[in-house]
C-alpha positions, 0 to 999 in steps of 0.5 A, a space after each residue: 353680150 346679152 343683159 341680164 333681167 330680173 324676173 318676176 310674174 304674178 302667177 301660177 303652178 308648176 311642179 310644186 317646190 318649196 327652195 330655201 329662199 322661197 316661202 310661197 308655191 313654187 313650180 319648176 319646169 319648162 321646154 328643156 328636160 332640166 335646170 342642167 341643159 337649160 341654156 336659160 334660167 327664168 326667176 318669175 314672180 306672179 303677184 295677183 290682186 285677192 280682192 272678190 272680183 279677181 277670183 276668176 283669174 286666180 282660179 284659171 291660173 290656178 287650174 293652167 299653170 301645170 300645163 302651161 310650164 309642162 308644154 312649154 315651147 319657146 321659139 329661140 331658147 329652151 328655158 328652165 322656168 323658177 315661177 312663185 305665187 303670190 297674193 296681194 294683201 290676201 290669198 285665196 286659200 289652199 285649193 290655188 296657187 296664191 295660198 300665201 300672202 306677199 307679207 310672208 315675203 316681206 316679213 311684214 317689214 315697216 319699210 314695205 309699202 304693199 297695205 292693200 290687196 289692190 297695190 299692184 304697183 307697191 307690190 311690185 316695188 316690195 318685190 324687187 327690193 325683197 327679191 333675196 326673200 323669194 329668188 335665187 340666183 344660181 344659174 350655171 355657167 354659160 347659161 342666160 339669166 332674167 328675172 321677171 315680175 307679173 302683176 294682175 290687177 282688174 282696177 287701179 295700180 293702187 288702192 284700187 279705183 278709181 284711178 288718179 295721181 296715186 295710181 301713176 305715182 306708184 307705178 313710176 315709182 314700180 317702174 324706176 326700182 325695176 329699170 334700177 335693178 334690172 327686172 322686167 315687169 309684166 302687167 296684166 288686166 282682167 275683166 274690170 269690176 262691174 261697176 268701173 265698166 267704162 273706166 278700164 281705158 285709164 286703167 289699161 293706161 297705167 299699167 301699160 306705162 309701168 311695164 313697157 314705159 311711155 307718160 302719164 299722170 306728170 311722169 315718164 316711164 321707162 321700159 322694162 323689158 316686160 309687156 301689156 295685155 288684156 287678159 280673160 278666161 279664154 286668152 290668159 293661157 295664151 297670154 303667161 306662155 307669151 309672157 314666159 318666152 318674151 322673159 326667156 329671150 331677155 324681154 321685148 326691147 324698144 325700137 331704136 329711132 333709126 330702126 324706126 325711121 327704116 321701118 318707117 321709111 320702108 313703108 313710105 316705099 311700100 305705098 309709093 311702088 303700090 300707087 305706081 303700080 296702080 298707075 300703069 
């Protein structure tokens, strides 16, 4: 039996509506005609970073969601596709689809942890402990249902740059509430403000860990189920549909070691026949 996800993105723009649990822009659609015939329900939650220098990738997003979600076509399911938008600590105003601040989401309650409009890895927390607020779990009968969570960030995972041990305390913390409550996290980074070119390595580093697991800053990180990628102009059309199908088909599973060792053993094969055959 497949495991279910929770799912939640950080992007967007669908055919817009406005459910009863959602308060921010919601668009719906996919690769199958309706929720009905959908043998896959996807609960997406994209939350962008609103400091100046993401203003690029809002736009983008803003302006190719409508025509990622309408030409939508995922390989191994046909999936209907919930995606809400939100700001971190900001909007960018009525013309893109981060029009509402996460606040609204969480009712600027004082247990949320989310004060700065560069807490990726708050936001990610507030998002999966205040899903009851945006989601809506009423898939069908028989069909598959995940969750999902995407974060866009350009600097640190908190607070911005630069990055240090907060950053990698906030993403474990991110991480482990979306292991325990079975969400899949994506992450993606843009083009990092000018004067942090150079330190976007370190960057990368954290919010790889807080999606798809791995060490750093004194910490282990599970996976999630989610993926990384650098993201630009030119690649971030490519990269959400990417992101939707992996959620769509229960997200990107880590290895298990003995399909390593097979994988590894194969390829120990592979160069010994090519050495042989160069021989003769």
């Amino acid at each position: 039996m497949k495991k279910k996800y929770k799912v939640l993105l950080a992007v967007g723009l669908l055919s817009l509506v406005m459910p009863n649990q959602s308060i921010g822009s919601t668009l719906t659609g996919g690769d199958a005609v309706d929720m009905a015939s959908a043998d896959v329900l996807l609960d997406i939650a994209f939350v962008i970073d609103t400091s100046g220098s993401m203003s690029d990738e809002a736009s983008q997003i803003s302006t190719s969601m409508g025509n990622i979600i309408n030409n939508l076509d995922c390989p191994d399911c046909n999936v209907w596709v919930r995606a809400d938008f939100y700001g971190i600590g900001g909007t960018w105003g009525s013309g893109s689809l981060f029009n509402v601040n996460m606040d609204y989401i969480t009712g600027n309650n004082s247990d949320t942890i989310t004060n700065h409009s560069e807490d990726n890895a708050p936001a990610v927390t507030d998002m999966v402990n205040y899903y009851s607020y945006w989601g809506s779990d009423d898939s069908l009968v028989g069909q598959d249902y995940y969750k999902a969570i995407v974060t866009i960030g350009d600097e640190g995972t908190e607070n911005g740059y630069p990055v240090d041990t907060a950053d990698w305390a906030a993403a474990y913390i991110a991480n482990q509430a979306a292991i325990n409550n079975d969400f899949m996290i994506f992450s993606l980074t843009g083009t990092p403000w000018l004067s942090y070119v150079g330190q976007e390595a370190v960057r990368d580093d954290v919010f790889r860990a807080m999606a798809i697991g791995g060490t750093g800053g004194g910490y282990t990180y599970g996976n999630t189920g989610g993926t990384f990628a650098k993201t630009t102009s030119s690649t971030l059309e490519f990269d959400i549909e990417e992101i939707i199908c992996t959620a769509a088909g229960g997200g990107d599973p880590v290895p298990e070691p003995a399909t390593m060792l097979l994988f590894g053993t194969g390829l120990v094969g592979l160069v010994g026949s090519r050495l042989r055959k160069k021989k003769k």
